[in-house]
N, C-alpha and C positions, 0 to 999 in steps of 0.2 A: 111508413108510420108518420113524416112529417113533422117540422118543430112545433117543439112545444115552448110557448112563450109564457115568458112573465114579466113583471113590470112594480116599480118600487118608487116613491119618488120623496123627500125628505127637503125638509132648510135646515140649510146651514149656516152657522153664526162665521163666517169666514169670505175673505173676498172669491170674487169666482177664478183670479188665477193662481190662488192658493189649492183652490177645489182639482182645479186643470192639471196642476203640478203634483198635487198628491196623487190622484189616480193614474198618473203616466211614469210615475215611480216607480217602474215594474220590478226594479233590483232588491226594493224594500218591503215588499209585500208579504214576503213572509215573515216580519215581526209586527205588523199589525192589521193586515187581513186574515181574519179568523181561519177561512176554509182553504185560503191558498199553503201549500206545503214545500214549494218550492218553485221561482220562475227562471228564465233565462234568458235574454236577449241576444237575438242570433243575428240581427241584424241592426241598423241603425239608417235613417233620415237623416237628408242634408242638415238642418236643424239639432239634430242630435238627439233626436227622438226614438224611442223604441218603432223598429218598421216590423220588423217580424220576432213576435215573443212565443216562449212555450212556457204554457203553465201547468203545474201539478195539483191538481183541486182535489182536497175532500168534501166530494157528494154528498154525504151522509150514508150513501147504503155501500159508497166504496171509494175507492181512490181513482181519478181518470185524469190525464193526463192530454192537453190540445196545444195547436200553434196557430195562434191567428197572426193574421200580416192587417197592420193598424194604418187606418187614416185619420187624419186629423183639422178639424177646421178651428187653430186655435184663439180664444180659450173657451169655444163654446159648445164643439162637438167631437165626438168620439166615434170613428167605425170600424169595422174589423169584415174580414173576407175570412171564412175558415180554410185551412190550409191541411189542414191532417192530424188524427186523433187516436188515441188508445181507450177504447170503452167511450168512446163520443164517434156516431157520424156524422154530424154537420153542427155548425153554431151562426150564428150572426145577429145582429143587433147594434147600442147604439150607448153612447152618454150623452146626457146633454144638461147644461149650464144656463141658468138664467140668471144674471143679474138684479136682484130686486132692490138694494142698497148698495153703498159703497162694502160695506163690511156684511151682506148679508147673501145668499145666493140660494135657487132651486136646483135640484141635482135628481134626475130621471134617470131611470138604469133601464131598460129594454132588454130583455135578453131571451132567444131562443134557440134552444139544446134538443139535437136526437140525439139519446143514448143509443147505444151499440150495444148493451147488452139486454138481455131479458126481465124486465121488471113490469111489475102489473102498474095501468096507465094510474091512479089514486098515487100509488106509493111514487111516482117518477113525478108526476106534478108537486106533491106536496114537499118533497125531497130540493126541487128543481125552486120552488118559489120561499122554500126556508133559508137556501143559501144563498139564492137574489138579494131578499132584504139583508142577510148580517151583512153582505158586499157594501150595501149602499149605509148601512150603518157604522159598520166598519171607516169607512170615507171619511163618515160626517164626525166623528172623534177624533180622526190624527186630522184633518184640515182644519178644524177649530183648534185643536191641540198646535198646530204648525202657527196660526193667525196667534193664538196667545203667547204665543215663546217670541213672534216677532213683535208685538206689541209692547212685550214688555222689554223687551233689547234696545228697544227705539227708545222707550221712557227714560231705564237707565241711563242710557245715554247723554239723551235730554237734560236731564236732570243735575248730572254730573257735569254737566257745561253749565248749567244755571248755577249750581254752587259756585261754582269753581271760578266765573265773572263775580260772581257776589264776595267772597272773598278776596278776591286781589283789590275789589273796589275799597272794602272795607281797613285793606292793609294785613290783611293775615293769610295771605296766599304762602305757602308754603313755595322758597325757591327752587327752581330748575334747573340740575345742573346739566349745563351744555353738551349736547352730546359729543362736539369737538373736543371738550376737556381732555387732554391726560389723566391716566388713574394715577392715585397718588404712589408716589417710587417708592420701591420698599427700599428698607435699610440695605446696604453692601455689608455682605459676610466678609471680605477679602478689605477689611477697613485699614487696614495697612499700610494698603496701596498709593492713598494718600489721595484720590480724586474728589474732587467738591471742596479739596479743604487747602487753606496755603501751607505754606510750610512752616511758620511760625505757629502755626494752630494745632501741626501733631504731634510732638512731646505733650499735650496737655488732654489729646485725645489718647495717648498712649499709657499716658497713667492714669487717668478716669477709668478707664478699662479696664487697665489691671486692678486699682484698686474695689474697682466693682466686683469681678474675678476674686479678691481673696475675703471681700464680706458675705458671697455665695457661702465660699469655700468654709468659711469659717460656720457659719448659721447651718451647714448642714453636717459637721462632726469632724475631726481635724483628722481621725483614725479614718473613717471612710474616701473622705477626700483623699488621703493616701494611697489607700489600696484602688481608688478606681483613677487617680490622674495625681502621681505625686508631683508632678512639675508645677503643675497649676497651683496648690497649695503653698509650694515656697513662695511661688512668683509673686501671686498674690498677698500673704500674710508679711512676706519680706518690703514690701512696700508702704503698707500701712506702719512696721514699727520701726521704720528708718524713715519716712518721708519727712517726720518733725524733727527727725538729729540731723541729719545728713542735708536732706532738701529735695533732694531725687534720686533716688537709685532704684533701675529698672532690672529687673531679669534682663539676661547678656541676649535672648534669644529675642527679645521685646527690641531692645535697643537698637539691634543690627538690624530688624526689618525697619525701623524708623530711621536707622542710617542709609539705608538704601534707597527708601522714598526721600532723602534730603540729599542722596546724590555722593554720599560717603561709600569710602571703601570698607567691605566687610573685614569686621576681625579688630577696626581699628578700635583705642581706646575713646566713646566719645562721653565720659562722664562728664558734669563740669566740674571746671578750673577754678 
């Protein structure tokens, strides 16, 4: 029977190694080349290039299924040796790339297909050259679509450095915090303990505390306070209406961890004299 060839050739508003890059793309091709249904790369180029791909194409009159082993002259040529087919016996053909602008390129698709099954020659040509062109149409929207995503990444970019000089010039740069910085410490639970602070300075963190502790206590029901932490309610309300007679009197449990960050024996008496 011998191939039957077709032939497609389109511009594209994209540079030509955008064009090169999207069509050797073989792992993506099935979310936005129309008729491919599945591909595989079974081999790979020193480069890292697809060397030998199989692909699952819809035909139109059926699903068939080829592996070509690809060469490459990059970014301006594409060829393929057919290696072995399901419902194809032979393919070969070609891409090719012309430069006509920085941002603008020619994109030629060559392609000829023996099918291996039985179809009358009208329906296999027209079949065979419907899905040439979506290929090459196919191309030209995700490599314009790839050129604008990079277009505009470069801008923002851009752009966001021009601010961003123009503000600091102006004085209203927003500062940077060093990435050496420490995060700022969180509070110590175990405030007790007595670290950060002298020893002159905890009796007075000791009963800030508590008194903080029994204005909770109080603001939220002297009966509930009760029933869920009675200690904490003495602790605290006994502070607030003895701190103006007395001068300081702490809960015994308060005072003995503050005697023991100040290096006293527990148990002992340390009100003052």
């Amino acid at each position: 029977m011998g191939l039957n060839w077709a032939e497609h050739t389109v511009e594209i508003e994209a540079p030509i190694k955008t064009c090169f890059d999207a069509i050797t793309d073989y792992e993506t091709f099935p979310t936005w080349q129309s008729a491919v249904v599945d591909t595989e790369v079974l081999d790979w180029d020193e480069q890292g290039r697809g060397k030998r791909v199989r692909l699952v194409v819809d035909a139109k009159v059926r699903k068939v299924d080829y592996t070509l082993d690809y060469r490459y002259e990059e970014p301006i040529r594409i060829e393929w040796d057919f290696v072995e087919g399901n419902g194809i016996n032979d393919a070969d053909g070609y891409y090719l790339f012309e430069e006509l602008a920085p941002n603008r390129t020619r994109a030629t698709y060559r392609f000829g297909l023996e099918v291996g099954i039985p179809l009358p020659g009208p329906v296999a040509r027209r079949a065979h050259k419907s899905t040439l062109k979506a290929s090459v149409d196919d191309l030209k929207r995700e490599a314009e679509r790839r050129a604008e995503s990079a277009v505009r990444a470069t801008g923002d970019g851009e752009a966001g450095e021009r601010e961003r000089k123009l503000a600091e010039r102006v004085g209203i740069a927003n500062p940077r915090r060093s990435e050496s910085s420490p995060p700022p410490s969180e509070e110590r639970a175990d405030w007790a303990d007595g670290d950060g602070h002298s020893v002159v300075e905890l009796p007075g963190l000791v009963v800030g505390r508590a008194a903080s502790m029994g204005r909770r206590v109080a603001a939220g029901g002297i009966e509930t306070a009760v029933e869920m932490t009675a200690g904490a309610a003495d602790a605290g309300l006994g502070v607030v209406r003895r701190a103006a007679r007395v001068g300081l009197r702490v809960p015994a449990a308060m005072v003995d961890r503050a005697g023991r960050a100040l290096g006293r024996r527990p148990g002992a008496d340390h009100r003052p004299r």
